[in-house]
GURO-636728 format. One record per residue: residue in three letters; x, y, z of N, C-alpha, C in turn. Coordinates in steps of 0.2 Angstrom, whole numbers, always signed. Example, Ala and Ser with C-alpha at 12.3 -4.5 7.8 and 13.67 -1.06 7.14 Angstrom:
! GURO-636728
ALA,+66,-28,+39,+62,-22,+39,+66,-16,+39
SER,+64,-11,+35,+68,-5,+36,+64,+0,+39
//
This chain:
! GURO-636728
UNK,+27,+76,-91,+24,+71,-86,+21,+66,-91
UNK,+23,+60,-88,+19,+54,-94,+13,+51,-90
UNK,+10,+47,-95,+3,+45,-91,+2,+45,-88
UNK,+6,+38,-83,+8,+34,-77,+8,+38,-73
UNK,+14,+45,-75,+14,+48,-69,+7,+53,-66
UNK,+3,+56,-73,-4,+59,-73,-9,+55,-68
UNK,-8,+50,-70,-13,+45,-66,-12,+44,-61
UNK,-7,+43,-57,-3,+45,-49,-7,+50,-45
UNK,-6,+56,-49,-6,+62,-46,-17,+63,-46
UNK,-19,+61,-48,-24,+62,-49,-30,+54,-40
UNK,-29,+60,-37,-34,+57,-31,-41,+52,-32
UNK,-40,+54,-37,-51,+51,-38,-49,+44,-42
UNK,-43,+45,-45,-42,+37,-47,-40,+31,-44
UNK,-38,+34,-37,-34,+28,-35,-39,+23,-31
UNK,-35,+18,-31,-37,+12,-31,-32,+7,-29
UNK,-36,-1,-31,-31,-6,-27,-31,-9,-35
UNK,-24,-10,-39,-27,-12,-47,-20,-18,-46
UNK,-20,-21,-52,-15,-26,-54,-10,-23,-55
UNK,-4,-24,-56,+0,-20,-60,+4,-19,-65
UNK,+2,-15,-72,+0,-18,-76,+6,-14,-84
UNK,+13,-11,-79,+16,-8,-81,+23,-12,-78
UNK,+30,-12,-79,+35,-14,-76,+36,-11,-70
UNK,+40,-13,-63,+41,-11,-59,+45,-5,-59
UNK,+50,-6,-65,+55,-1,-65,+51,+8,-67
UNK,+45,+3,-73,+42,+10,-76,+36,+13,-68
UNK,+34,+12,-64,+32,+11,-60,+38,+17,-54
UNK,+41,+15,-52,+45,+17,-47,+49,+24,-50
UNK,+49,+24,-57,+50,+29,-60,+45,+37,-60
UNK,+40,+34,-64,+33,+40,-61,+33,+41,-55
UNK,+33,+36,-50,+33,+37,-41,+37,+43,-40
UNK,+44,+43,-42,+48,+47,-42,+49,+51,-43
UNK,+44,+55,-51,+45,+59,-55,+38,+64,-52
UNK,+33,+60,-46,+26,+62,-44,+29,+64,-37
UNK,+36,+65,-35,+38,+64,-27,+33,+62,-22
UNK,+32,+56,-24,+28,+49,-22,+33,+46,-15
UNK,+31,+43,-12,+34,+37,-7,+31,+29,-12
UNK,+37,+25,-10,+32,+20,-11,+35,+11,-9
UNK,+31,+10,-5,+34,+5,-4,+32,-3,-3
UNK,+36,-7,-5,+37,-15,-8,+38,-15,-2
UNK,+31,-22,-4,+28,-29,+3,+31,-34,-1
UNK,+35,-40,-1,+36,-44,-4,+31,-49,+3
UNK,+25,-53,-2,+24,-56,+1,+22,-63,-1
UNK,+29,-65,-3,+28,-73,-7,+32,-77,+3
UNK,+27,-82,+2,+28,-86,+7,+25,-84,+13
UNK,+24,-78,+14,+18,-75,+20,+10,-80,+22
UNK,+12,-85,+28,+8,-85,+29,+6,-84,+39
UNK,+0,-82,+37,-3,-78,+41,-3,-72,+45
UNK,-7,-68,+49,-8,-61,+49,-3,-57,+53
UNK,+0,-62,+57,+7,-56,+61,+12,-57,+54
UNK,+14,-62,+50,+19,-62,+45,+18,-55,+41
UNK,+11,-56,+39,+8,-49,+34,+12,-43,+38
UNK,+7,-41,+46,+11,-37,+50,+18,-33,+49
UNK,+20,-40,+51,+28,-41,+50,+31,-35,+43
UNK,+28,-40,+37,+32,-38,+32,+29,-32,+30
UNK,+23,-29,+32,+21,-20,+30,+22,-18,+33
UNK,+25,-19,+40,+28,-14,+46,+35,-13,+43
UNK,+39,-19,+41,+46,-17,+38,+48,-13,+33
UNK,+44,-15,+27,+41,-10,+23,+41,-4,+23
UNK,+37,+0,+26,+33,+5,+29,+38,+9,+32
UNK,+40,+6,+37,+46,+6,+40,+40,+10,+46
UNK,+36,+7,+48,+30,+10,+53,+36,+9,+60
UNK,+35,+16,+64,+36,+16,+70,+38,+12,+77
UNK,+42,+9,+80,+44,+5,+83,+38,+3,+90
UNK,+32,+7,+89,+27,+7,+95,+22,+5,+91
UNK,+22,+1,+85,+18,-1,+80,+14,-7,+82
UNK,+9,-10,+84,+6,-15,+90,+5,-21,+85
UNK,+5,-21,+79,+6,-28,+74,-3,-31,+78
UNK,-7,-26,+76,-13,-30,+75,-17,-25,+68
UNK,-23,-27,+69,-27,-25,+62,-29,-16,+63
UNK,-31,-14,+72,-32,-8,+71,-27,-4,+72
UNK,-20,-6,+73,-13,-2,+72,-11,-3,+64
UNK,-11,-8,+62,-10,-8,+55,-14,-2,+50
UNK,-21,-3,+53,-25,+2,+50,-22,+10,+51
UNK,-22,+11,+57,-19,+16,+59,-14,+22,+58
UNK,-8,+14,+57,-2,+16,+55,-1,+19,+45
UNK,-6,+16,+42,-7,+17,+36,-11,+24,+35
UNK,-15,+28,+39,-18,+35,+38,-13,+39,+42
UNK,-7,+36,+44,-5,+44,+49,+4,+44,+42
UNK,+8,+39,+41,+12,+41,+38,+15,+49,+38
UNK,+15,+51,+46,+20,+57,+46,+27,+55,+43
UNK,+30,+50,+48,+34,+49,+47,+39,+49,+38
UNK,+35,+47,+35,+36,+47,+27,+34,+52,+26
UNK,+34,+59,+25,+32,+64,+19,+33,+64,+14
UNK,+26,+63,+10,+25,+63,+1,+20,+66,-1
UNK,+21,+68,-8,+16,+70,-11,+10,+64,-11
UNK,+11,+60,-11,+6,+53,-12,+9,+48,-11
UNK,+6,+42,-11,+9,+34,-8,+10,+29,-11
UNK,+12,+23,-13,+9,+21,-18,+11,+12,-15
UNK,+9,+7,-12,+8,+1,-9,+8,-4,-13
UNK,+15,-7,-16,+15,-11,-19,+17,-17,-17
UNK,+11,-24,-17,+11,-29,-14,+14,-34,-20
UNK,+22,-36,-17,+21,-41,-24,+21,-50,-22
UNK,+22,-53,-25,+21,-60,-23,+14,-62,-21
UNK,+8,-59,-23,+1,-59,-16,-1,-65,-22
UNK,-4,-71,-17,-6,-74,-18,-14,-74,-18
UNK,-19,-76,-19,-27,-75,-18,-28,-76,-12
UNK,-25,-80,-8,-28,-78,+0,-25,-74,+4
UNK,-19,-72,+1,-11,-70,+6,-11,-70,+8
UNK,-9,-75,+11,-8,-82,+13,-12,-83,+22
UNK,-18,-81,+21,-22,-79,+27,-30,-82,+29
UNK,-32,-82,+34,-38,-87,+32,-43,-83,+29
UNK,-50,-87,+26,-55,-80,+24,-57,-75,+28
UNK,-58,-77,+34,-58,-67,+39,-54,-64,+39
UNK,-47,-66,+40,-41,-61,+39,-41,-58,+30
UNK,-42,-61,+27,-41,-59,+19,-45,-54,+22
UNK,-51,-55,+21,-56,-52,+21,-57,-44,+23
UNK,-53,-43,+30,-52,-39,+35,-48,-34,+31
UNK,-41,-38,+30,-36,-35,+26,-37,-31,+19
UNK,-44,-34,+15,-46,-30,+7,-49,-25,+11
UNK,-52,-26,+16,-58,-18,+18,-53,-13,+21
UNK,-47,-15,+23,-43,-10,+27,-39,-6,+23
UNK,-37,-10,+17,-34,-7,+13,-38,-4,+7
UNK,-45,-5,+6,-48,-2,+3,-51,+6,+6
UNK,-52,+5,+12,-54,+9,+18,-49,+15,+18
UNK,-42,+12,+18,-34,+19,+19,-37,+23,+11
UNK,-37,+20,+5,-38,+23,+0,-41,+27,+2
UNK,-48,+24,+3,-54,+30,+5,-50,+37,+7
UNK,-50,+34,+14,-46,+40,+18,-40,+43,+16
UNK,-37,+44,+12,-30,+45,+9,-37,+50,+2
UNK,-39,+47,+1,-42,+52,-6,-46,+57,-5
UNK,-50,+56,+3,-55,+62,+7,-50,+66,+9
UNK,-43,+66,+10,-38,+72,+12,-35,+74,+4
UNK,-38,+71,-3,-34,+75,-10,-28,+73,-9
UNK,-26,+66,-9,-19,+64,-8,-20,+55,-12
UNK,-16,+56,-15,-16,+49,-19,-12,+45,-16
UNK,-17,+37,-14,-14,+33,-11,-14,+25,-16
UNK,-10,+24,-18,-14,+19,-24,-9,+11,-20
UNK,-14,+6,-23,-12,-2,-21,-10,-5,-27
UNK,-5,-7,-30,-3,-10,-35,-1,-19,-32
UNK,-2,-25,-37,+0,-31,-35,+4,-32,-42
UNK,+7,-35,-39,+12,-40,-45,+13,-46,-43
//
């Protein structure tokens, strides 16, 4: 087991960090930690249903997925559909507002800092990596 993958599998570290490894070496430990893990490409994303849009595709969230902030939220702690050892939410292209106004940023950093939470009080690693 190499670092990357040690630091995965460890719940009390996770977080939302830069990312600070290659993609490839990244999807590798995801792998190696029977992780899920899934790329938000979100260059060009502006505004909060686009964001929706492309973390529901992603995710590959349920077809009764309501594309607002408390279904986003939602959809992000129940992940039946996906069974993993852990999660790991890699947003690439993010721009400093992604690409949304100061409330939705805003909204958006606590909801996903919030899933962490919640994903670490059940001892399941849920990490946010940007590129």
């Amino acid at each position: 087991m190499n670092l990357l993958e040690q630091q995965l599998c460890n719940p009390e570290l996770t977080g939302s960090y830069s990312l600070d490894c290659s993609i490839d070496e990244l999807n590798e430990a995801v792998a190696s930690a029977g992780f899920a893990i899934f790329e938000v490409d979100l260059k060009g994303v502006k505004g909060k249903q686009k964001l929706f849009n492309e973390v529901a595709q992603a995710v590959n969230f349920p077809p009764e997925f309501g594309a607002n902030w408390d279904a986003l939220a939602d959809a992000l702690c129940d992940l039946s559909w996906c069974a993993a050892s852990g999660y790991v939410l890699l947003l690439k292209n993010v721009s400093e507002t992604f690409g949304l106004s100061a409330n939705d940023r805003e909204i958006a950093l606590d909801l996903l800092a919030d899933t962490v939470v919640y994903w670490r009080q059940r001892n399941k690693s849920f990490w946010i990596f940007y590129s």
